[in-house]
N, C-alpha and C positions, 0 to 999 in steps of 0.2 A: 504494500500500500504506500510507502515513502518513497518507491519507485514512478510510482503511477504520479504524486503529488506534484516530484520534483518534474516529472515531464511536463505534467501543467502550468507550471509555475513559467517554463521556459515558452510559451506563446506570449503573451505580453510584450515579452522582450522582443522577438520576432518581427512583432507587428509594429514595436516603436522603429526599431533599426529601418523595416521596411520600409513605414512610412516617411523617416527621412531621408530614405536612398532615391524614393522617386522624387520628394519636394528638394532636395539637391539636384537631382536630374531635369527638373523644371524647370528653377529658380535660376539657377546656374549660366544657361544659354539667356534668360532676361535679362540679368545684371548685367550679364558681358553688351548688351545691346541699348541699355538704359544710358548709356555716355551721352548719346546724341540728346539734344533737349527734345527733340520734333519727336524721338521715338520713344523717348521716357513720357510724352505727352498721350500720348495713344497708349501707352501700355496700362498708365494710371486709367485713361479714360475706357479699356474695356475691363479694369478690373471693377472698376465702380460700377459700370452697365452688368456686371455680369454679377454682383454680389445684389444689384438692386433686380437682375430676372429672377434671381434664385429667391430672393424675399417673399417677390410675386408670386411664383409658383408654388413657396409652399405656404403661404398666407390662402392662397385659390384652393389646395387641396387641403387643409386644416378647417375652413369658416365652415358654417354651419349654414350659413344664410343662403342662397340659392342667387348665383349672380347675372343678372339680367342688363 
């Protein structure tokens, strides 16, 4: 049983490592492209457009209210 624990124990870990191997793998190629001001301008502005579609979308699948 302290076998089985410790194997569980070790996803966590797994899943943090992973997640920041791909948010490196992301982030990585933006930063090296953010120098330019024109293109640091446009990156800012689809991250903004793109955390305000995702609001909307889950504000649209959460309400209760029937949207008309």
């Amino acid at each position: 049983m302290k076998d089985f624990f410790l194997n569980v124990t070790r996803y966590p870990r797994y899943l943090v490592a992973f997640g920041l191997g791909v948010a490196n793998s992301v982030f990585e190629p933006l930063a090296a492209r953010a120098s330019n001001p024109v293109t640091a301008v446009a990156l800012i502005g689809a991250g903004v457009s793109g955390l305000i579609s995702l609001s909307l979308v889950l504000h649209a699948m959460v309400s209760t209210a029937p949207v008309a």
